[in-house]
C-alpha positions as CSV (number, residue, x, y, z in Angstrom):
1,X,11.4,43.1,16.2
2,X,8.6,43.0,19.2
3,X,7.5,39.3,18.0
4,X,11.5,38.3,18.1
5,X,11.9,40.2,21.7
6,X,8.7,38.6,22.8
7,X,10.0,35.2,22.0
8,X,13.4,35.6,23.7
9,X,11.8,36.8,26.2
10,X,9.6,33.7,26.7
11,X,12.4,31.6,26.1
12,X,14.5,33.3,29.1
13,X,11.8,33.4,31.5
14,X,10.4,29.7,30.7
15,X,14.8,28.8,31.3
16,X,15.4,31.2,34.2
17,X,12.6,32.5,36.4
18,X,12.9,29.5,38.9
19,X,16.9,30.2,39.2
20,X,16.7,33.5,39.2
21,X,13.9,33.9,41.8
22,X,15.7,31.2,44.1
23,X,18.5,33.4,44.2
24,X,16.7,37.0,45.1
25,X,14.4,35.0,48.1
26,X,17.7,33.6,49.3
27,X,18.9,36.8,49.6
28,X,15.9,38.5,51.2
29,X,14.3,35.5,52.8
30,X,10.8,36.8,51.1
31,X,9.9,34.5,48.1
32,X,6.4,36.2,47.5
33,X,8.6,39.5,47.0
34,X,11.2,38.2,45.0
35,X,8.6,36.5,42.8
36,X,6.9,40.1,42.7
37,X,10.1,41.5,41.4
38,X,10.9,39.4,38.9
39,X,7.2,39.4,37.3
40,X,7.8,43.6,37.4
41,X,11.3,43.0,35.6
42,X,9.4,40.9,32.8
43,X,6.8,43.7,32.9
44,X,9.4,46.0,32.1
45,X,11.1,43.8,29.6
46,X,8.1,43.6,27.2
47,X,8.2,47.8,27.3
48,X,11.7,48.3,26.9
49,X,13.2,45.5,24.5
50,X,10.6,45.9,21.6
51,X,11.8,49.6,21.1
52,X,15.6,49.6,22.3
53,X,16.2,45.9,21.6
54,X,17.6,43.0,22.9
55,X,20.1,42.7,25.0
56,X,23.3,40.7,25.0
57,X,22.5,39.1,28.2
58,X,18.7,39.0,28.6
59,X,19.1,36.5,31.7
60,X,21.6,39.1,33.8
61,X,19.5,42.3,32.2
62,X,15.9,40.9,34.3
63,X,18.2,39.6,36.7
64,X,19.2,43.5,37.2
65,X,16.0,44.9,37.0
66,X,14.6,42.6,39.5
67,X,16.9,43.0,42.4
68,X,16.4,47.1,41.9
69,X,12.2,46.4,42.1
70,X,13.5,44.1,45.1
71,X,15.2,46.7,46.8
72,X,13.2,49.5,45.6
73,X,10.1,47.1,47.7
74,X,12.3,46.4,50.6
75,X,13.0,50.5,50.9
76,X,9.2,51.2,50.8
77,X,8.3,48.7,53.7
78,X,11.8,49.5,56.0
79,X,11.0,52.7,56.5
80,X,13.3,52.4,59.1
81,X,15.7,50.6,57.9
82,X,19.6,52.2,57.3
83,X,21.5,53.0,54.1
84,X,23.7,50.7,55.3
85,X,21.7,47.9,55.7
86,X,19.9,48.5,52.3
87,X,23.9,48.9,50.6
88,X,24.9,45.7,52.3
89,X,21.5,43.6,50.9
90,X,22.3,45.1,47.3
91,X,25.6,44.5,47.5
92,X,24.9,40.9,48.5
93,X,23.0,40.6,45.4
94,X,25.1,41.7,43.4
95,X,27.3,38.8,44.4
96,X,26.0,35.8,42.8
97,X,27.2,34.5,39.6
98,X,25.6,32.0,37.3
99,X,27.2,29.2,38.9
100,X,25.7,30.0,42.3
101,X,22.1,29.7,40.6
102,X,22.2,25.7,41.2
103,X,23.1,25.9,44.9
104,X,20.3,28.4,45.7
105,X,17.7,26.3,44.0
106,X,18.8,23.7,46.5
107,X,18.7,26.1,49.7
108,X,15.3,27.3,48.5
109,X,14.1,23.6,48.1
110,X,14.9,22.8,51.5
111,X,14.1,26.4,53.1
112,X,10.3,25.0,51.5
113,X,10.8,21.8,53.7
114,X,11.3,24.1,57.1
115,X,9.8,22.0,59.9
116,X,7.5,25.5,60.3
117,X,6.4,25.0,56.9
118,X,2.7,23.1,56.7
119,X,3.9,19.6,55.6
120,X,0.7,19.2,53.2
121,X,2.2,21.9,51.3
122,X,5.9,22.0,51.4
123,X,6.2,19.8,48.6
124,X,3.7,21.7,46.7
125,X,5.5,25.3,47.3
126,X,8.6,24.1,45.8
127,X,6.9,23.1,42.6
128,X,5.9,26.3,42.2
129,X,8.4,28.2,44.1
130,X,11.6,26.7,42.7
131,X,10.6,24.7,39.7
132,X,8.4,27.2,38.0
133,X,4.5,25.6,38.3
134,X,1.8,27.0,38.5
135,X,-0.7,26.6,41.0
136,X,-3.6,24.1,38.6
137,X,-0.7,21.8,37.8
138,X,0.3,21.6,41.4
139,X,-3.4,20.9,42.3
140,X,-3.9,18.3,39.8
141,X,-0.6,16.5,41.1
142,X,-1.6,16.1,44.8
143,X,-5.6,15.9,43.8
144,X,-7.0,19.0,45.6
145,X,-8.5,21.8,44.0
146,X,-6.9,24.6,42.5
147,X,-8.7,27.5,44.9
148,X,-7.1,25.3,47.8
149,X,-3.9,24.7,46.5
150,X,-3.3,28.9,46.0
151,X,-4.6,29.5,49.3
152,X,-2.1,27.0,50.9
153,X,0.6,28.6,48.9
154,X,-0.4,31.9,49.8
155,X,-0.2,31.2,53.3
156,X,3.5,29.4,53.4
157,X,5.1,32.4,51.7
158,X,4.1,34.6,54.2
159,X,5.3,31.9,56.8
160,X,8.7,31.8,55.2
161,X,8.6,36.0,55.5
162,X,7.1,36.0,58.6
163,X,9.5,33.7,60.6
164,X,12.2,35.2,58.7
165,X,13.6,30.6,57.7
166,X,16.5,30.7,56.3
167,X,17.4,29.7,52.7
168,X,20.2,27.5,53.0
169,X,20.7,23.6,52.5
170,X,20.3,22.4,56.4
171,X,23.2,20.7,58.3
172,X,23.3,16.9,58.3
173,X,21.1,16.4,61.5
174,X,18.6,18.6,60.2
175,X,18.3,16.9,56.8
176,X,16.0,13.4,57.6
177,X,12.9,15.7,58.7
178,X,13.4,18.1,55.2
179,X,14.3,14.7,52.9
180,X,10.8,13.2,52.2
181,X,9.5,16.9,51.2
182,X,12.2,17.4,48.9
183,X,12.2,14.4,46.9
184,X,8.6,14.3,46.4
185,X,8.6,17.7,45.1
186,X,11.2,16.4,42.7
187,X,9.5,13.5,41.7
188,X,5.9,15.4,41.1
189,X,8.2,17.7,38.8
190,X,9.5,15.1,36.9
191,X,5.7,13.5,36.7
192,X,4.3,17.0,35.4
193,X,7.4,16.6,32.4
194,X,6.6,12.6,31.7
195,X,2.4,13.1,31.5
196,X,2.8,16.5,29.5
197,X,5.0,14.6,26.7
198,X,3.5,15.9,23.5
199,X,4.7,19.8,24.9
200,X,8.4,20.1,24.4
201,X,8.1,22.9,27.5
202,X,6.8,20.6,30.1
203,X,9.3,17.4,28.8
204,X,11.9,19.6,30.0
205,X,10.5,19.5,33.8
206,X,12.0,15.8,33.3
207,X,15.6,16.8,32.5
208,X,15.2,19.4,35.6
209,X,14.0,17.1,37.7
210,X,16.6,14.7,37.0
211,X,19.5,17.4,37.2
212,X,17.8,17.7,40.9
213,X,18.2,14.5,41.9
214,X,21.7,14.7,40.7
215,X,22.5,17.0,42.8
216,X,20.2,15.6,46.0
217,X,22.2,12.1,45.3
218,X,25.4,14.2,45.3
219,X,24.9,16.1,48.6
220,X,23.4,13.3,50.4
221,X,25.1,9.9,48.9
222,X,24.7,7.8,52.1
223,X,20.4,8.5,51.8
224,X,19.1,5.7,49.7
225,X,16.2,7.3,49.2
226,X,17.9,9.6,46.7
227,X,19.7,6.8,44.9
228,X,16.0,5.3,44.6
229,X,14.6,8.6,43.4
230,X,17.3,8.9,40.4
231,X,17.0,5.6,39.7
232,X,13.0,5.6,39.1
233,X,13.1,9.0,37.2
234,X,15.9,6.9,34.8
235,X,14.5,4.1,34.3
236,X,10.9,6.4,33.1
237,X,13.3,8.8,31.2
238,X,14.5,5.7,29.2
239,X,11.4,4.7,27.7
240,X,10.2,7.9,26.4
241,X,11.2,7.5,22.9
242,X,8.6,4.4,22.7
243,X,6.0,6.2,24.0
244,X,4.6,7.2,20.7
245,X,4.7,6.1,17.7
246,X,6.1,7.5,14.5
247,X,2.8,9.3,13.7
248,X,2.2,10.2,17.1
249,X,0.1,7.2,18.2
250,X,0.7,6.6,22.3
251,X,2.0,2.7,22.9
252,X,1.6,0.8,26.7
253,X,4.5,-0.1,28.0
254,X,3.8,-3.7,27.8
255,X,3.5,-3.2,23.7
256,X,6.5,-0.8,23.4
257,X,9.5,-1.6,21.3
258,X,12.5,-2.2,23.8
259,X,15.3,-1.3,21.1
260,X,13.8,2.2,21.4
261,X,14.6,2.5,25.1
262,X,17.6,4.2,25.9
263,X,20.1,1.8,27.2
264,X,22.6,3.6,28.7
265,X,20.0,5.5,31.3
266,X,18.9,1.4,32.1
267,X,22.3,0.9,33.4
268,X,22.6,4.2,35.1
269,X,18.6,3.7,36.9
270,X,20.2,-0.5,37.8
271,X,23.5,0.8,39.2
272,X,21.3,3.4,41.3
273,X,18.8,0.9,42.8
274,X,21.8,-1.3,43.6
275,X,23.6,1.1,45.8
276,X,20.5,2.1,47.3
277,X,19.5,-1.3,48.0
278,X,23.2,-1.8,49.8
279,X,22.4,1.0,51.6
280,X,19.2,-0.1,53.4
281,X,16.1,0.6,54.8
282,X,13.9,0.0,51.8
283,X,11.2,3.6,51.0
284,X,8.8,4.5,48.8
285,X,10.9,5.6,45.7
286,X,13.2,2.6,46.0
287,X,10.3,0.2,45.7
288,X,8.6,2.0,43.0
289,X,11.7,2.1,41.1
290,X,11.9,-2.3,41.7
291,X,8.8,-1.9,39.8
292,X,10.1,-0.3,37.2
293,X,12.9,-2.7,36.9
294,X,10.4,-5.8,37.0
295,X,8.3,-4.0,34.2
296,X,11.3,-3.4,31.9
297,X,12.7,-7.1,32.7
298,X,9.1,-8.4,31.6
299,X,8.6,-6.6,28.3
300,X,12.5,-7.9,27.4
301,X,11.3,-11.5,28.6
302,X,7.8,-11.3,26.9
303,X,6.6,-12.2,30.2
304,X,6.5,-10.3,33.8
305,X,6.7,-12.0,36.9
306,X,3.3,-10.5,38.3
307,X,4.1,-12.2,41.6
308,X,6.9,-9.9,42.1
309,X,5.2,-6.6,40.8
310,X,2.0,-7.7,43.4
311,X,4.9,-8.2,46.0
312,X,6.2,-4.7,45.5
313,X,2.7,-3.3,45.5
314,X,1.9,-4.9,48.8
315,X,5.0,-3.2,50.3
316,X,4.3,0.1,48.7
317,X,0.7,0.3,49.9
318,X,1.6,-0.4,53.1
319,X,4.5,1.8,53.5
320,X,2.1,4.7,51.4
321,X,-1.3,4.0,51.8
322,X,-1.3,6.1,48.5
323,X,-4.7,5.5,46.8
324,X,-1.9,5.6,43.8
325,X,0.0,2.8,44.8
326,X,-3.4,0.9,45.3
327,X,-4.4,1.9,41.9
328,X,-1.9,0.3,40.1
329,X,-1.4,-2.5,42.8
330,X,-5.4,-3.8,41.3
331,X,-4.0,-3.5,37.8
332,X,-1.0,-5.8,38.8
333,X,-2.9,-7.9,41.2
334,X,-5.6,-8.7,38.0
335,X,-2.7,-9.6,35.8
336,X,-2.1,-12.5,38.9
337,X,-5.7,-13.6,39.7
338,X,-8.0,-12.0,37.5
339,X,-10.0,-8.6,36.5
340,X,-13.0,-9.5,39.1
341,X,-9.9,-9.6,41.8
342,X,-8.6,-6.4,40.2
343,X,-11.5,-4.7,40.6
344,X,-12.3,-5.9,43.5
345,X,-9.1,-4.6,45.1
346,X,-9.9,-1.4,43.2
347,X,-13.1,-0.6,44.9
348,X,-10.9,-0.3,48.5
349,X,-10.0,2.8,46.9
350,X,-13.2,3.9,45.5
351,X,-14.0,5.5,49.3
352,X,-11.5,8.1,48.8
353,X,-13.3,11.2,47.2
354,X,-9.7,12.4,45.7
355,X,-10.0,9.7,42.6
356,X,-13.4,11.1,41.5
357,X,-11.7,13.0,39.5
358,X,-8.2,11.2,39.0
359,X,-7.8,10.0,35.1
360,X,-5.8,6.4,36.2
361,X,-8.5,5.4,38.2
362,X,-10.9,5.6,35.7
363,X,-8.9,4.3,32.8
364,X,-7.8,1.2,35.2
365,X,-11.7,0.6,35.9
366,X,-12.5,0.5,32.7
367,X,-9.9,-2.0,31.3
368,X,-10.5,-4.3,34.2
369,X,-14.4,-3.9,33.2
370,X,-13.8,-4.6,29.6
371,X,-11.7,-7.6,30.7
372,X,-14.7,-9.0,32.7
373,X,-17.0,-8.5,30.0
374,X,-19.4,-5.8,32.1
375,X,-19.4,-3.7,28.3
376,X,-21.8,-0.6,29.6
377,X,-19.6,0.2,32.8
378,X,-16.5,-0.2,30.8
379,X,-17.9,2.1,28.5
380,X,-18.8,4.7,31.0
381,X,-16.0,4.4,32.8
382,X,-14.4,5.1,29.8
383,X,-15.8,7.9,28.7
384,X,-15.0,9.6,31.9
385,X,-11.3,8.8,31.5
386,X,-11.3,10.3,28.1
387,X,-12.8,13.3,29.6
388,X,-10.1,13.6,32.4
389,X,-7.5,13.3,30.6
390,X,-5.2,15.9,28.9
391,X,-3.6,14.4,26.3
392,X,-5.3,13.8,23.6
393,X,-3.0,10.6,22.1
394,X,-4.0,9.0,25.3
395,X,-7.5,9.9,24.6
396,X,-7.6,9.0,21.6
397,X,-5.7,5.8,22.8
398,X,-8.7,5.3,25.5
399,X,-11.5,6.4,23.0
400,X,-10.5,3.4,20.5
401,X,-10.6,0.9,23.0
402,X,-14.2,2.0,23.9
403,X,-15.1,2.0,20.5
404,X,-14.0,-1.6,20.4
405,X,-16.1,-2.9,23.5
406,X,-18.7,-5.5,22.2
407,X,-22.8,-3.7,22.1
């Protein structure tokens, strides 16, 4: 009975912590406290349901338990405050039902994107804040450290508390300033989910991060910027069946078998770039999401137009100035004029001390190395891309092509 309650358990808190905490900091307007109180009602949960059992509803039972620890917290440090204001907070969370858990992960998204929060970290705080990361994940997403990225966090909970921002989604006026935060925290969900594909747990970051963006696109259906965002997480979210092989093996893109894509999310990701592109003024997830659509085009055709991609990339980079972008802008811009160009292009990122330690940088270097027949870099280049990297199929995907260099 403990191994079945500690499973359920996991089960329930890997589903509902990030609901269920958006909802007790929306009521409270402390997130650090209401991520206290649910960690005590999960404390309390592995005491109590090994011996007296599950219950029915294990979501509303830590749901219960939390908002008491909540209140219990909120008594200790008001020692002023009235019964009646205490009554009225408990009795406003005892108001929200399970259909209400969706809209308070949206006002908690964009109480993150508060004009008083740090912008360098609003992004970052509602990965961990409302979809459920933790703080070396976040870290390795925006390519800081992992002591950095807790302090950073640290410090914007006790902003939120401390200027007492409200969790609510923002009028129309106030939504261009919050947008950008909010769909990049979306997006570097959805990347955690797509590079973590060999753990069922983190693929489901993917189908949360699209359910996001559905509802973004559905608040905000005049924003292009959201049409581009859905469209570039479908037209990913497509391929992933032919990103393995039957026994596991992982497969390029450019060698993937296109019957195994799902069509119908194809259509969806083409009808969403459309509208955005109807819509106007061209950003950063629209573009990237083009790319996509050339890519998938190409591997149908046999052939991509490289001019385009490069065209894309040029546009990207200049609108980002993401050493990202630039990465994969050499890889393209090799495919047009050669590796030497590629890497050439790829050393204008070299200067930035964040792709030391990022995995694509290294495994682009090394395949454009390879190509230009320098063996011995290729070969250390790709034995620090091996090491990097946290999936062993692309490892072992990287470690066979560095077995196979010439010497």
């Amino acid at each position: 009975m403990e191994q079945q309650a500690h499973n359920l358990l996991e089960a329930v808190v890997h589903n509902s912590r990030p609901r269920l905490v958006a909802f007790l900091a929306s009521r409270t307007g402390d997130l650090a406290a209401a991520e206290d109180a649910f960690s005590e009602a999960i404390a309390s949960a592995l005491q109590v349901w090994p011996m007296g059992g599950t219950p029915a509803n294990p979501e509303a039972w830590l749901l219960t338990v939390a908002r008491r620890k909540l209140i219990d917290a909120i008594r200790g440090q008001r020692e002023l405050a009235s019964s009646e204001e205490l009554e009225e907070l408990a009795g406003s969370m005892s108001a929200g039902t399970e259909n209400g858990f969706s809209d308070h992960r949206l006002a908690l998204l964009f109480a993150c994107a508060h004009p008083a929060i740090d912008p360098a970290v609003r992004a970052p705080l509602m990965l961990q804040a409302v979809l459920g990361l933790e703080a070396d994940q976040i870290a390795a997403a925006f390519l800081i450290s992992p002591a950095a990225m807790a302090q950073r966090l640290v410090r914007a909970k006790t902003k939120i508390r401390d200027a007492r921002i409200p969790f609510r989604v923002p009028e129309r006026r106030e939504l261009p300033e919050r947008l950008d935060a909010v769909l990049n925290a979306i997006y570097a969900c959805y990347g955690e989910g797509w590079n973590e594909v060999s753990d069922p747990a983190r693929a489901e970051l993917a189908s949360e991060a699209i359910f996001l963006g559905r509802l973004i696109m559905e608040l905000i259906p005049q924003e292009p910027e959201a049409w581009g965002l859905l469209a570039l997480m479908l037209y990913a979210e497509a391929r992933r069946p032919a990103r393995r092989s039957a026994c596991g093996v992982f497969v390029p893109l450019m060698e993937q078998d296109s019957t195994l894509w799902n069509e119908q999310m194809i259509t969806e990701a083409e009808a969403a770039l459309m509208r955005a592109k109807d819509a106007g003024n061209v950003g950063r997830f629209q573009l990237e999401a083009a790319i996509q659509s050339a890519h998938i085009e190409g591997v149908r055709r046999g052939s991509v137009d490289w001019n385009a991609v490069v065209t894309l990339y040029d546009a990207l980079v200049q609108l980002t100035r993401s050493p990202v972008a630039e990465i994969n802008r050499a890889m393209a811009f090799a495919e047009l004029e050669g590796p030497e160009a590629g890497l050439y292009a790829l050393d204008w990122v070299k200067a930035d001390k964040r792709v030391e330690s990022y995995q694509p940088y290294w495994a682009v270097r090394s395949h454009l190395l390879a190509r230009a027949g320098k063996y011995s870099e290729a070969r250390d280049a790709y034995q620090l891309a091996i090491a990097l990297e946290s999936d062993s199929a692309v490892r072992n995907y990287l470690q066979k092509a560095c077995d196979a260099l010439p010497g």
